[in-house]
Backbone of each chain as ProteinMPNN parsed JSONL, in Angstrom:
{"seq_chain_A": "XXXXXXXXXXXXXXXXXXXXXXXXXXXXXXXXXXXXXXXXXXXXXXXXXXXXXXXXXXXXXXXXXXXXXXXXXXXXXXXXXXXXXXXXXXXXXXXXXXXXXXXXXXXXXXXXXXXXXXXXXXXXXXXXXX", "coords_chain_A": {"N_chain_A": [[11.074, 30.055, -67.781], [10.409, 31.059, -65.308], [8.488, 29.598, -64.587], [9.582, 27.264, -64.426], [11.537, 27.597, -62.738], [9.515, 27.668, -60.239], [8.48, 25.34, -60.469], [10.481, 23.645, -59.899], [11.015, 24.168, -57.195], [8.755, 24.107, -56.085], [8.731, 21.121, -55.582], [11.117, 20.768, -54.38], [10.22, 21.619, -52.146], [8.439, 19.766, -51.609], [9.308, 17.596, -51.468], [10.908, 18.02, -49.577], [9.331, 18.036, -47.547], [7.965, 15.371, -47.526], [10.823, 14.382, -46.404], [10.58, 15.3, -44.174], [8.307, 13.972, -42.246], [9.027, 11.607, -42.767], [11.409, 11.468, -41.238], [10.334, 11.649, -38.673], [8.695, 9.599, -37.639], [11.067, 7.914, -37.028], [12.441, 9.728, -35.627], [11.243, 9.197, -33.519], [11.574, 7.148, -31.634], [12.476, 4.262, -29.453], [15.157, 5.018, -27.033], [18.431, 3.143, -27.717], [19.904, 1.788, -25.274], [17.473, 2.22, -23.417], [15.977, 0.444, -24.679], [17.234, -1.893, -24.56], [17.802, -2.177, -22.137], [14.824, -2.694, -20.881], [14.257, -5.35, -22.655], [16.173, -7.247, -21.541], [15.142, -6.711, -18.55], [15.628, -5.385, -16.77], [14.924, -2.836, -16.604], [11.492, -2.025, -16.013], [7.74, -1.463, -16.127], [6.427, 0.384, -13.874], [3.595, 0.362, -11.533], [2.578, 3.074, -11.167], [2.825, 3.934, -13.408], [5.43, 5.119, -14.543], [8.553, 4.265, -15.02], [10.846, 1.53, -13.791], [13.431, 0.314, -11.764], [15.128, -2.692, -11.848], [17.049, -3.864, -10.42], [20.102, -2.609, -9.56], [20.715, 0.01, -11.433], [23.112, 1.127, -14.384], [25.185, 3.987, -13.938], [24.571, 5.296, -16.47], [22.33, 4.14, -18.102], [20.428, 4.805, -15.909], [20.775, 7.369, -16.256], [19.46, 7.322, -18.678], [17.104, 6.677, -18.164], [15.779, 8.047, -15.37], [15.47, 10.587, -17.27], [13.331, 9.821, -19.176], [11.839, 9.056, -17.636], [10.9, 11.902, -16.434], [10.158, 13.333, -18.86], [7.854, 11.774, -19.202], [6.359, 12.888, -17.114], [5.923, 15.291, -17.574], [4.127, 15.674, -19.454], [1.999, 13.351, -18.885], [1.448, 15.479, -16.82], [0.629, 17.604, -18.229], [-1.394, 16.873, -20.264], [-3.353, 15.635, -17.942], [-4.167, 17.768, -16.862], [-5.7, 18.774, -19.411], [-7.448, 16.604, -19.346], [-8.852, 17.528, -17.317], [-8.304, 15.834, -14.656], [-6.316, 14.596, -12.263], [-2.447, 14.771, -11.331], [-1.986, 12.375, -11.267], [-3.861, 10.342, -11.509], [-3.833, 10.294, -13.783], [-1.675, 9.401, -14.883], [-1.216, 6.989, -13.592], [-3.617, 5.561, -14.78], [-2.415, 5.645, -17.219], [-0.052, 3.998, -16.517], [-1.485, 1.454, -15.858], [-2.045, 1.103, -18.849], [0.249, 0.702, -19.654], [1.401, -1.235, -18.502], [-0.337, -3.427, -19.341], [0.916, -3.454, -22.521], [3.369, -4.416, -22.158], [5.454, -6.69, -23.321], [6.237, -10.029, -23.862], [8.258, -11.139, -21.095], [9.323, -8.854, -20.792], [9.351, -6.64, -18.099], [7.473, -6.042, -15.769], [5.574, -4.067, -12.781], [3.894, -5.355, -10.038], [0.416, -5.241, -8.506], [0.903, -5.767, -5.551], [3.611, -4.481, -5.623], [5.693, -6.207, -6.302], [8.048, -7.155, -8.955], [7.675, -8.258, -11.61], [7.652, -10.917, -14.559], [6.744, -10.281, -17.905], [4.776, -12.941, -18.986], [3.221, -15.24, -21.765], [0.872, -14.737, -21.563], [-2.128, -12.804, -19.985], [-1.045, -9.825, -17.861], [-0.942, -9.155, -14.001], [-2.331, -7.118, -12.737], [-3.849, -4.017, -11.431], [-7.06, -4.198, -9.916], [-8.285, -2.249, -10.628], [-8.019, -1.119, -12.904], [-8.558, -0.925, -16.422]], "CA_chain_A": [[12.193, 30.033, -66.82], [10.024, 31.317, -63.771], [7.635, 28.285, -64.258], [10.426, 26.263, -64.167], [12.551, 27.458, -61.022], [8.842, 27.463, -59.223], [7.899, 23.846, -60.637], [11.74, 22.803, -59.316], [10.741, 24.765, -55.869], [7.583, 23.026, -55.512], [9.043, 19.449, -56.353], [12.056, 20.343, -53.066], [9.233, 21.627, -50.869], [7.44, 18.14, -51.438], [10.375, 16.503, -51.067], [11.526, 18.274, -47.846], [7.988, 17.603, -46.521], [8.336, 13.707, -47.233], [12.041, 13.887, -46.032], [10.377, 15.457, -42.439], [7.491, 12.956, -42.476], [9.8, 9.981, -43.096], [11.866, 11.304, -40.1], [9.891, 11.889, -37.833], [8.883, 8.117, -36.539], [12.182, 7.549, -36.962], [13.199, 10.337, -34.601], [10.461, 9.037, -32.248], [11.978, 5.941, -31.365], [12.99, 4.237, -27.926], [16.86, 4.811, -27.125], [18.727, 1.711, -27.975], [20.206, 1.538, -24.47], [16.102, 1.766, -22.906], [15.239, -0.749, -25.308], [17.771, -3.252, -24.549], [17.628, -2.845, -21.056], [13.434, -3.647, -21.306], [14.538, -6.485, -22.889], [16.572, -7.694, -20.722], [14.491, -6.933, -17.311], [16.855, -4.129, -16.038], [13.629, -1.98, -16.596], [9.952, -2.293, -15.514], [6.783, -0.642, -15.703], [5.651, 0.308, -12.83], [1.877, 0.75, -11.774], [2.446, 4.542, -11.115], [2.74, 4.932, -15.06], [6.761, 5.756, -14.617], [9.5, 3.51, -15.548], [11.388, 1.45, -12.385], [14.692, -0.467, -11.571], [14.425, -4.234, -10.875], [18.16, -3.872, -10.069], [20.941, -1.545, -9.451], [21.391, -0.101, -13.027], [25.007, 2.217, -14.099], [25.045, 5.471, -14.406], [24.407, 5.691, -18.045], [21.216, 3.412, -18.126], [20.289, 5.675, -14.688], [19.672, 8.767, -16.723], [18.048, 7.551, -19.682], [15.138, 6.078, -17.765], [15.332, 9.51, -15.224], [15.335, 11.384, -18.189], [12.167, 9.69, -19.687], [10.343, 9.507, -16.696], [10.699, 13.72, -16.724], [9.299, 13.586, -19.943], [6.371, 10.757, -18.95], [5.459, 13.227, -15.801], [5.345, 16.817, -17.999], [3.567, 14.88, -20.591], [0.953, 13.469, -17.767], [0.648, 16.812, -16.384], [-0.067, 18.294, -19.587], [-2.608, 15.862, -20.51], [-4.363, 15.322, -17.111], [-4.633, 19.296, -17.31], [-6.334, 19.044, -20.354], [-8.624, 15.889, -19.329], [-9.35, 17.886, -16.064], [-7.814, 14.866, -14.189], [-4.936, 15.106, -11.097], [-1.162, 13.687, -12.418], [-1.138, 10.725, -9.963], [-4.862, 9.993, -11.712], [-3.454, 9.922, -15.364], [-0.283, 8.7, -14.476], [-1.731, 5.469, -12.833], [-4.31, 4.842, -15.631], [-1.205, 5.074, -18.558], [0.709, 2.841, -16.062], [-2.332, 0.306, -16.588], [-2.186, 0.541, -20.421], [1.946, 0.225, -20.49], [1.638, -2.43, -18.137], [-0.615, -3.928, -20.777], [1.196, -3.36, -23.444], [4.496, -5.348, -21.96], [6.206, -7.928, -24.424], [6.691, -11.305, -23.119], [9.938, -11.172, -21.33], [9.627, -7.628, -20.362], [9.412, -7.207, -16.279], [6.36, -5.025, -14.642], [5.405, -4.216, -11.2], [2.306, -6.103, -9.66], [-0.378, -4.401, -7.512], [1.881, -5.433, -4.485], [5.097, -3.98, -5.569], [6.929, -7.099, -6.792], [8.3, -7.322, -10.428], [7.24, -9.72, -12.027], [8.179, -11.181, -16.194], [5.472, -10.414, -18.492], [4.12, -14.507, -19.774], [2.093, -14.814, -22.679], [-1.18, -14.306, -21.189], [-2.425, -11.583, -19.102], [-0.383, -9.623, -16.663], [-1.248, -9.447, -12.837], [-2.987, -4.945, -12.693], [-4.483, -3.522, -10.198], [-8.485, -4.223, -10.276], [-9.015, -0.576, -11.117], [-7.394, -1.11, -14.458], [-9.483, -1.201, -17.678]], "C_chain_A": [[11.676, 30.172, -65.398], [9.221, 30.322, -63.349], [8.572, 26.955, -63.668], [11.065, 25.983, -62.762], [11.062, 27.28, -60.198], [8.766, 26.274, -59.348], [9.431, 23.248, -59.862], [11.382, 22.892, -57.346], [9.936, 23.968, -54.645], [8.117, 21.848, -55.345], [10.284, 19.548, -54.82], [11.483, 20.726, -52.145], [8.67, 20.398, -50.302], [8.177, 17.478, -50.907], [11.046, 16.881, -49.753], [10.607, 17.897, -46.406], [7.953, 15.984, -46.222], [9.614, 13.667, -46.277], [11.375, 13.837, -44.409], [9.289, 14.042, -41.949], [8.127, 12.031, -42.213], [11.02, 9.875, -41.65], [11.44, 11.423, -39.161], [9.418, 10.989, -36.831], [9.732, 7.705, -36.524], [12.653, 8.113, -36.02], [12.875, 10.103, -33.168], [10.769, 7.564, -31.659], [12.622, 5.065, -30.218], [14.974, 4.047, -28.012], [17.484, 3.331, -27.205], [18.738, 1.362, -26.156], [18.495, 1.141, -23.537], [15.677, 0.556, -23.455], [16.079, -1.889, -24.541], [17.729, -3.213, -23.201], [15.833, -2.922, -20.308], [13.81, -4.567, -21.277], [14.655, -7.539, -22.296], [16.278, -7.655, -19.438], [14.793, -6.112, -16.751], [15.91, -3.28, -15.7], [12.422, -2.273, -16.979], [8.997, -1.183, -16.012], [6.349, -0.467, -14.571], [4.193, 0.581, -12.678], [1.788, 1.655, -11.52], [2.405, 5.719, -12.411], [4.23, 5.318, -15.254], [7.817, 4.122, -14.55], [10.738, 3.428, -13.852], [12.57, 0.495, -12.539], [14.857, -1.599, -11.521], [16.157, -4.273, -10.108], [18.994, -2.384, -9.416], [21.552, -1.213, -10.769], [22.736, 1.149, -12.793], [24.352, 3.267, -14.294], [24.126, 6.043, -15.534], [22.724, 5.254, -18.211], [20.011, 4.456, -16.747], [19.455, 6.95, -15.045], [19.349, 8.767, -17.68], [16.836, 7.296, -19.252], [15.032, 7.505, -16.419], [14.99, 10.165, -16.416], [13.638, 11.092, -19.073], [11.129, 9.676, -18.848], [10.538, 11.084, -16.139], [9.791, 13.783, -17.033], [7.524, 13.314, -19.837], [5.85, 12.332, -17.942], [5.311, 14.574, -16.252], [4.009, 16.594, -19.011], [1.818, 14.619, -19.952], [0.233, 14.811, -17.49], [-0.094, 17.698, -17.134], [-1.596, 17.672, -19.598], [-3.908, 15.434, -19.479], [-5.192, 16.483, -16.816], [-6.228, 19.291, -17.917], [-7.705, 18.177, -20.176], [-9.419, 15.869, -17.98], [-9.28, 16.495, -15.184], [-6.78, 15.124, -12.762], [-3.997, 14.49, -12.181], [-1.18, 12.52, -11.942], [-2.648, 9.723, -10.944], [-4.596, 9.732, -13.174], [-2.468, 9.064, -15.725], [-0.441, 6.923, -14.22], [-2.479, 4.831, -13.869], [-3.09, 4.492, -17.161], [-0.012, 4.288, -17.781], [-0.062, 1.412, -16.173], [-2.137, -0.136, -18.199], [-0.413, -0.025, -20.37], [2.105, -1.127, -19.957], [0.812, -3.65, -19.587], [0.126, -4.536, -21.738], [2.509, -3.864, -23.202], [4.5, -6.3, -23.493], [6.469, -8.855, -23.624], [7.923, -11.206, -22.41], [10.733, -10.083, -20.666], [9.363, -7.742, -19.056], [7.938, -5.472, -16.521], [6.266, -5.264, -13.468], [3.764, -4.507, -10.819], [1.927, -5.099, -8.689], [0.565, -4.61, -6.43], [3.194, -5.172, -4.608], [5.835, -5.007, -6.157], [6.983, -6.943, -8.205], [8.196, -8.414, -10.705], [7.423, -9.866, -13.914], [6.83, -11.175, -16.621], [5.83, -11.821, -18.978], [3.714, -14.132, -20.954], [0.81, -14.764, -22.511], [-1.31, -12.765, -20.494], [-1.336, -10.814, -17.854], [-1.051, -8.903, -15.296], [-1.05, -7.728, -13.02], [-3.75, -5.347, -11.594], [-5.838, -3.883, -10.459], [-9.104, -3.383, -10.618], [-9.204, -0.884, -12.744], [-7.92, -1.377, -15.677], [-8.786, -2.033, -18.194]], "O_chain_A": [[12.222, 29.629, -64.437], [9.083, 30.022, -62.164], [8.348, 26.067, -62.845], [11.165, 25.005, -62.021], [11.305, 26.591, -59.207], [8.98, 25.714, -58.272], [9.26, 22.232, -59.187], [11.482, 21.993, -56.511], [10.061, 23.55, -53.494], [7.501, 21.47, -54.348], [10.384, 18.512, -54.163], [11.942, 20.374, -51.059], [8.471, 20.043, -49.14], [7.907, 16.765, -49.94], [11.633, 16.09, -49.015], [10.795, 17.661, -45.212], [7.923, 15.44, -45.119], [9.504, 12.909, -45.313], [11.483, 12.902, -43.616], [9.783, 13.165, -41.24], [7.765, 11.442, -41.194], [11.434, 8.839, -41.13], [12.318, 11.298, -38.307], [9.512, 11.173, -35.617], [9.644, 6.671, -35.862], [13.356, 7.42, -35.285], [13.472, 10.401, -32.133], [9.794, 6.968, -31.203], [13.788, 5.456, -30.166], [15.726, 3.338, -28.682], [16.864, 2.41, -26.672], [17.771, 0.772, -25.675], [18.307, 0.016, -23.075], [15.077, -0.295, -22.798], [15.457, -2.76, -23.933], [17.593, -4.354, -22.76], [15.77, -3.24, -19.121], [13.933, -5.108, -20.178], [13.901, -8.511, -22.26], [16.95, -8.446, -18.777], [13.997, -5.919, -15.832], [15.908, -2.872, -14.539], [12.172, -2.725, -18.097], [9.446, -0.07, -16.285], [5.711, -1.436, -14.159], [3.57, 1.014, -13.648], [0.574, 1.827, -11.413], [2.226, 6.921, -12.606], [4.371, 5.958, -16.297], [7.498, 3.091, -13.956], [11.218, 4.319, -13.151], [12.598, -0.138, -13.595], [14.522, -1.716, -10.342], [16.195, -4.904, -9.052], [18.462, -1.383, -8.937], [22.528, -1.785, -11.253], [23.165, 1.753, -11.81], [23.211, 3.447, -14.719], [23.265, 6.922, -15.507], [21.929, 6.162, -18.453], [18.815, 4.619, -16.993], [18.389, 7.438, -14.67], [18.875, 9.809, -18.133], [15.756, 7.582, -19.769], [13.96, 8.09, -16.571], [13.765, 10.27, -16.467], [12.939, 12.017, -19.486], [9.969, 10.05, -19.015], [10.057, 11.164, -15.008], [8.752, 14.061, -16.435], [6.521, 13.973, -20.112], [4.759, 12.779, -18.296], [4.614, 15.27, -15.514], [3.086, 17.393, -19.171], [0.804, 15.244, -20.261], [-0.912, 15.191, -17.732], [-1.099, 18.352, -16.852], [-2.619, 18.034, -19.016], [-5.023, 15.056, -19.838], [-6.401, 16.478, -16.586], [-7.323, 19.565, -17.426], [-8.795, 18.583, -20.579], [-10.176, 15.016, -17.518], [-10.397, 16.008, -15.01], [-6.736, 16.312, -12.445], [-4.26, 13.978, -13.269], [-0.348, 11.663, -12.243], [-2.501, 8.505, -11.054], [-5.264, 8.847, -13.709], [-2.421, 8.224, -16.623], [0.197, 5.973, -14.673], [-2.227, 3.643, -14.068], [-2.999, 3.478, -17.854], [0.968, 3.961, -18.45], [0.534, 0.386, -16.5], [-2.09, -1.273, -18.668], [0.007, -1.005, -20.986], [2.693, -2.034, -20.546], [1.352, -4.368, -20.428], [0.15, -5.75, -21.938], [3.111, -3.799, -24.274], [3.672, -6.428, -24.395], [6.987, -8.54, -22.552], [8.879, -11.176, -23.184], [11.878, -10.037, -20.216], [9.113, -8.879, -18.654], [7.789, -4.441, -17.177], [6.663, -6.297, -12.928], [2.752, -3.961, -11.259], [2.686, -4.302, -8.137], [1.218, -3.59, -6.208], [3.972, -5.595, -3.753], [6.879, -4.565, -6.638], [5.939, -6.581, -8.748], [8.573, -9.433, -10.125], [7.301, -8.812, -14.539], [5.908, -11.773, -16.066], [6.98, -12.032, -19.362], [3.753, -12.958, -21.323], [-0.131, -14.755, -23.305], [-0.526, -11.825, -20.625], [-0.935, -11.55, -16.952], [-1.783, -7.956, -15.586], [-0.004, -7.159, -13.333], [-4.128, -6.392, -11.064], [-5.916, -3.921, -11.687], [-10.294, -3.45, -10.928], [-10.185, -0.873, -13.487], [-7.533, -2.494, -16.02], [-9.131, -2.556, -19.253]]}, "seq_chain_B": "XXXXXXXXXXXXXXXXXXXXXXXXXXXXXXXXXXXXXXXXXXXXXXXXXXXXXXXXXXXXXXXXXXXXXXXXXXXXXX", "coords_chain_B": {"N_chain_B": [[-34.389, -3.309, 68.587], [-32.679, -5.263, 67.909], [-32.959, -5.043, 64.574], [-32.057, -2.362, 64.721], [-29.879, -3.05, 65.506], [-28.625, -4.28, 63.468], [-28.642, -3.163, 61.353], [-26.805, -1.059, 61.722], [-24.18, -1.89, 61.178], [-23.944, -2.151, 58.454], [-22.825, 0.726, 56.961], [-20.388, 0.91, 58.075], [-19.472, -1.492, 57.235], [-19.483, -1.373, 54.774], [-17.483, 0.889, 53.591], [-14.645, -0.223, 53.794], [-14.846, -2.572, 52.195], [-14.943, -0.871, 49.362], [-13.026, 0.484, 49.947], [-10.573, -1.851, 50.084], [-11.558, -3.098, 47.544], [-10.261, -0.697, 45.62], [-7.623, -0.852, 46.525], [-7.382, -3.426, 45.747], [-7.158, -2.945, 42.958], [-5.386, -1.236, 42.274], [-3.132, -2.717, 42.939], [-3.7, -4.561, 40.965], [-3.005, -3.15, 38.672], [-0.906, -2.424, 38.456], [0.349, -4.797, 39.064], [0.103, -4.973, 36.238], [1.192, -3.156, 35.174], [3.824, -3.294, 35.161], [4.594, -6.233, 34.751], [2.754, -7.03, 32.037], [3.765, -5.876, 29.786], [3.463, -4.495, 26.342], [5.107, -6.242, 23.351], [6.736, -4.713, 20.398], [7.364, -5.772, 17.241], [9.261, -4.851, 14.617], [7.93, -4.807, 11.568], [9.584, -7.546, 8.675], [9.427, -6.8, 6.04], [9.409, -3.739, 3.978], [7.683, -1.337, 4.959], [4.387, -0.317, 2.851], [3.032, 2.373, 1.839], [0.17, 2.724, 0.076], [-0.412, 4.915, -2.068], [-1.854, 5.595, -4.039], [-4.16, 4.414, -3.866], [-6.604, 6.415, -3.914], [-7.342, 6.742, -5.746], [-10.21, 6.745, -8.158], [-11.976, 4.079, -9.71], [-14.045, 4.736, -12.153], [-12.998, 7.367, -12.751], [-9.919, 6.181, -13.806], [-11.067, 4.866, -15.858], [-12.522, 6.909, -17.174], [-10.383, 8.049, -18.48], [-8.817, 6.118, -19.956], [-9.004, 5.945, -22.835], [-7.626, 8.398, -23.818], [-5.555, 8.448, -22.506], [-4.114, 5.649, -23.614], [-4.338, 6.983, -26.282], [-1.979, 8.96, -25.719], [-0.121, 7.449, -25.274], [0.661, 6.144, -27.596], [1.28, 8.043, -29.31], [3.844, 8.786, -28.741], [5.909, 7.083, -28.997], [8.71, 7.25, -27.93], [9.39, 7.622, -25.859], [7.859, 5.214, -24.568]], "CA_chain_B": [[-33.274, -3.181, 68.495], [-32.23, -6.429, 66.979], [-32.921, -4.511, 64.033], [-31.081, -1.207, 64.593], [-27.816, -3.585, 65.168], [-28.02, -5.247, 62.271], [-28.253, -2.244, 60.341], [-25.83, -0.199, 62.169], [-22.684, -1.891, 60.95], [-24.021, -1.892, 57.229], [-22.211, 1.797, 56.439], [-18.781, 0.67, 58.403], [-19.033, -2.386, 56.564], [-19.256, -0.893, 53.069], [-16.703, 1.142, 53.096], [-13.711, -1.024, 53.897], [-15.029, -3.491, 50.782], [-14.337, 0.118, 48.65], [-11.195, 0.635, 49.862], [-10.186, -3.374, 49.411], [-11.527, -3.211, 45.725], [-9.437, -0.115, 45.046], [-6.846, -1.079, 46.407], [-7.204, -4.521, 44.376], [-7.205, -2.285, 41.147], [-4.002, -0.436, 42.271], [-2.733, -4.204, 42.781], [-3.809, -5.172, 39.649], [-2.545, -1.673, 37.544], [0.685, -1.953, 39.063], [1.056, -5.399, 38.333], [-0.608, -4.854, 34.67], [2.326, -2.11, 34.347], [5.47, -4.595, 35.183], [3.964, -7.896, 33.772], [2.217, -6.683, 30.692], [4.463, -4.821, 28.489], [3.249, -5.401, 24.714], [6.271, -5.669, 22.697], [6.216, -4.531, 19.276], [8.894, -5.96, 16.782], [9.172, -4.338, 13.245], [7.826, -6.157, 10.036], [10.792, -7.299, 8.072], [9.585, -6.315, 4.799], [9.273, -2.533, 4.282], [6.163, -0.909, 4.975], [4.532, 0.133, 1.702], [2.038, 3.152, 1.833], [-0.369, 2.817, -1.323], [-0.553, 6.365, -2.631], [-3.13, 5.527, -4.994], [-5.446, 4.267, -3.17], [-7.604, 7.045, -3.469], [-8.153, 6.729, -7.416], [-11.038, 5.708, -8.779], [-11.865, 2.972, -10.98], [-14.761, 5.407, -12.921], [-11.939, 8.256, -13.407], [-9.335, 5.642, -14.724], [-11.732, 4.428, -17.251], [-12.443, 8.008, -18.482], [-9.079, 8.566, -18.933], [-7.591, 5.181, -20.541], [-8.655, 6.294, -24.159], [-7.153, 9.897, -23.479], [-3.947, 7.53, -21.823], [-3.989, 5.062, -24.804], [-3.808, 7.956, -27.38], [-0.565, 9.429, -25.625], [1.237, 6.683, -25.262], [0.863, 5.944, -28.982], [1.681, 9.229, -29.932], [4.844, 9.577, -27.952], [6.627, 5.693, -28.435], [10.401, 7.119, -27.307], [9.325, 7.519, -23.965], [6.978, 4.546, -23.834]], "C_chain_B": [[-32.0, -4.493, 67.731], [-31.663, -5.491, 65.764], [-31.828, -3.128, 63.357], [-29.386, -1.578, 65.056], [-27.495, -3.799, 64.05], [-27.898, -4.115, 60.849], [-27.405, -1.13, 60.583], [-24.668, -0.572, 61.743], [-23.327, -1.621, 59.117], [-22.613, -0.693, 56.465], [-20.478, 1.376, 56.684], [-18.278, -0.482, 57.857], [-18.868, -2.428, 54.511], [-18.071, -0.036, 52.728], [-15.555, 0.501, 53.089], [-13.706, -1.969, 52.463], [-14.573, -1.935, 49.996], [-13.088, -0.114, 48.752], [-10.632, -0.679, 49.368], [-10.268, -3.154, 47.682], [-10.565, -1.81, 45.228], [-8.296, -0.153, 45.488], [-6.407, -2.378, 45.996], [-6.397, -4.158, 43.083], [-5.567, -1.82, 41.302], [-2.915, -1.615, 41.921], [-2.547, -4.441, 41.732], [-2.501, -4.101, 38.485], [-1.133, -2.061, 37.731], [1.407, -3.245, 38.927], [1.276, -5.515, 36.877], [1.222, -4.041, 34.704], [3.444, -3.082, 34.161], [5.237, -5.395, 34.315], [4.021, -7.65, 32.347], [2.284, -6.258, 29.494], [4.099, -5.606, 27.214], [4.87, -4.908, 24.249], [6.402, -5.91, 21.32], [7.129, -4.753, 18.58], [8.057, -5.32, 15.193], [9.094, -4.974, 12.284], [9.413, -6.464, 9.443], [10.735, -6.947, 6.643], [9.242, -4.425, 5.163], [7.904, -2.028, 4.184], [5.813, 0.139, 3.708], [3.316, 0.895, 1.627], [1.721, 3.094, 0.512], [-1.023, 4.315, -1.756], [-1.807, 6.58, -3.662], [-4.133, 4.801, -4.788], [-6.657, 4.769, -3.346], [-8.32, 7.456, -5.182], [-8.618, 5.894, -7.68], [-11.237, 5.225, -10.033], [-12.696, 3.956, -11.882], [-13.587, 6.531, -13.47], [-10.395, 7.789, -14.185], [-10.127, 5.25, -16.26], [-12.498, 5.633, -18.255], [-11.335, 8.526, -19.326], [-8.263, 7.391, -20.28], [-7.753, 5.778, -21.884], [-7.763, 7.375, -24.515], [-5.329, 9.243, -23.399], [-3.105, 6.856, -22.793], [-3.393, 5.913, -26.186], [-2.397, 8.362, -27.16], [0.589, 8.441, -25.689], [1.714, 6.365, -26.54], [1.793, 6.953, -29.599], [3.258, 9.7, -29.382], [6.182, 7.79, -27.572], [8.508, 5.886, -28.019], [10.248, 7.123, -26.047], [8.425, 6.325, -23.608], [7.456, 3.33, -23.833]], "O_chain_B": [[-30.871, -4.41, 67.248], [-30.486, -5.141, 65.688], [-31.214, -2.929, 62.309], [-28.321, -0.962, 65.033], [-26.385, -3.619, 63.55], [-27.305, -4.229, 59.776], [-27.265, -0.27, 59.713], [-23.826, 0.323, 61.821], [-22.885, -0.568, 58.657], [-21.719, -1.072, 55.709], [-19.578, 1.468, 55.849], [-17.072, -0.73, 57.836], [-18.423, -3.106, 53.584], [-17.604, -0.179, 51.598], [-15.153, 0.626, 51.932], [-12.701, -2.06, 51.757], [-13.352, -1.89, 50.146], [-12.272, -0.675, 48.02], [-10.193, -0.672, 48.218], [-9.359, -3.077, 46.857], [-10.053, -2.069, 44.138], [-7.571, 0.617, 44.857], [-5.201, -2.582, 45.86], [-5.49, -4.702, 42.453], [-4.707, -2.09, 40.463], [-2.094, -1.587, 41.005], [-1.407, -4.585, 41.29], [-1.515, -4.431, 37.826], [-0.323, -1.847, 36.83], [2.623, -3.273, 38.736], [2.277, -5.988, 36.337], [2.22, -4.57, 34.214], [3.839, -3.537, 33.087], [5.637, -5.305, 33.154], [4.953, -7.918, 31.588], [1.508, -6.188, 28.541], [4.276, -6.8, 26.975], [5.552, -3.918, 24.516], [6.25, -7.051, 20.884], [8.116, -4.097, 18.91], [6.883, -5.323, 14.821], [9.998, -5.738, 11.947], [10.337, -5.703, 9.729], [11.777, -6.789, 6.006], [8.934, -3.955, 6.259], [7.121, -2.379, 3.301], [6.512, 1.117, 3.44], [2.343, 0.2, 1.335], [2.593, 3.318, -0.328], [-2.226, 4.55, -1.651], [-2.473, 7.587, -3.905], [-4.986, 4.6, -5.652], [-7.686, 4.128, -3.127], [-9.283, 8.11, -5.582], [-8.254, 4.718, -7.684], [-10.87, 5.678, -11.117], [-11.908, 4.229, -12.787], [-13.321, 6.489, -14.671], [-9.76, 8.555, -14.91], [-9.723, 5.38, -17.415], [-12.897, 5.547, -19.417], [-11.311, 9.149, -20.387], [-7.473, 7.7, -21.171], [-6.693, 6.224, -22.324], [-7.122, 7.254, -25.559], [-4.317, 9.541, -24.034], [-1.914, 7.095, -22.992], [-2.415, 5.651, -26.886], [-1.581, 8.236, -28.074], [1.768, 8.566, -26.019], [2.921, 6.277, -26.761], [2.82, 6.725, -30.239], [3.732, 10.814, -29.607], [6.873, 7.482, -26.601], [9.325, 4.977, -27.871], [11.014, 6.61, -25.231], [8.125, 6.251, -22.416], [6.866, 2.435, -23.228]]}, "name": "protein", "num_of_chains": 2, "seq": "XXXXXXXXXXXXXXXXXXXXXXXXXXXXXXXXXXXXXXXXXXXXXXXXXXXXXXXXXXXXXXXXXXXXXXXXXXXXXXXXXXXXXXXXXXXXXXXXXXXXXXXXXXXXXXXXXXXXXXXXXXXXXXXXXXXXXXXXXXXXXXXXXXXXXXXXXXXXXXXXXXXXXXXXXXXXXXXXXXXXXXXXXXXXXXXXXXXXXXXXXXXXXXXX"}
């Protein structure tokens, strides 16, 4: 009986551990509203590493991308901390990789400030930029 | 005495050329001021101070793997 309720115990530990596991890239996921306005151009990378406007977005759209560039700049600070770095110096090099890492379609900001549509080739970084 | 004429006006004849050339210059200054005005019109795009300027290419490229890792690790904000 005691083998039993532990062997049941064990068996909803495992299974609570998969359940967290299984949510957890799920929970990590870009807000619909960020995503779709990516998509659609509304929102850029900029080359400072922080997320920029190409327009006049609403309210709503306003403070999910404040709200993530918070996150981006505690995140930075943490991290540039840790890789004995400044924030403007970590910040700038993970604005190189995101620029990068655009989708065709998606908008970034060029070394001189303009936004520009990621193509399918290369997109127009600063010369620093690995 | 030939001599001591011809070098007797020398001094009364040098200074007068002074005064003339500075009061040329005053001439000049004074038209320079009126005339000359530079006039400075304002770009029409906005002037864009590059803040990062002062980071280097060797300290981005220690960082991108460090950069690379977070962004992976963190795709709701990226």
């Amino acid at each position: 009986m005691i083998t039993r309720t532990l062997r049941l115990s064990v068996l909803a530990a495992s299974g609570a551990v998969l359940a967290l596991a299984l949510a957890g890239p799920a929970q990590a996921q870009r807000d619909p509203g960020y995503e779709a306005a990516r998509a659609s151009g509304q929102v850029g990378e900029r080359t400072d590493g922080y997320l920029g406007f190409t327009g006049s977005p609403d309210a709503g759209l306003r403070k999910v991308v404040d709200d993530i560039n918070i996150k981006r700049r505690a995140l930075y600070a943490q991290k540039a901390q840790a890789a004995r770095a400044t924030l403007e110096e970590y910040a700038f090099t993970a604005g190189c990789l995101a620029i990068a890492r655009t989708a065709p379609g998606e908008r970034y900001q060029a070394p001189d400030g303009s936004w520009q549509v990621r193509g399918s080739g290369l997109p127009v970084r600063d010369p620093r930029c690995p | 005495m030939s001599i001591a004429k011809s070098t007797g006006p020398r001094p009364n004849a040098h200074k007068p050329s002074m005064r003339k050339r500075a009061t040329w210059l005053m001439v000049l200054s004074a038209g320079g001021a009126l005339g000359g005005c530079i006039t400075v019109n304002a770009p029409e795009e906005p002037i864009v101070i590059e803040l990062n300027i002062n980071i280097k290419q060797e300290v981005i490229y220690r960082l991108a793997a460090d950069a690379g890792n977070t962004i992976e690790e963190n795709p709701d904000i990226f």
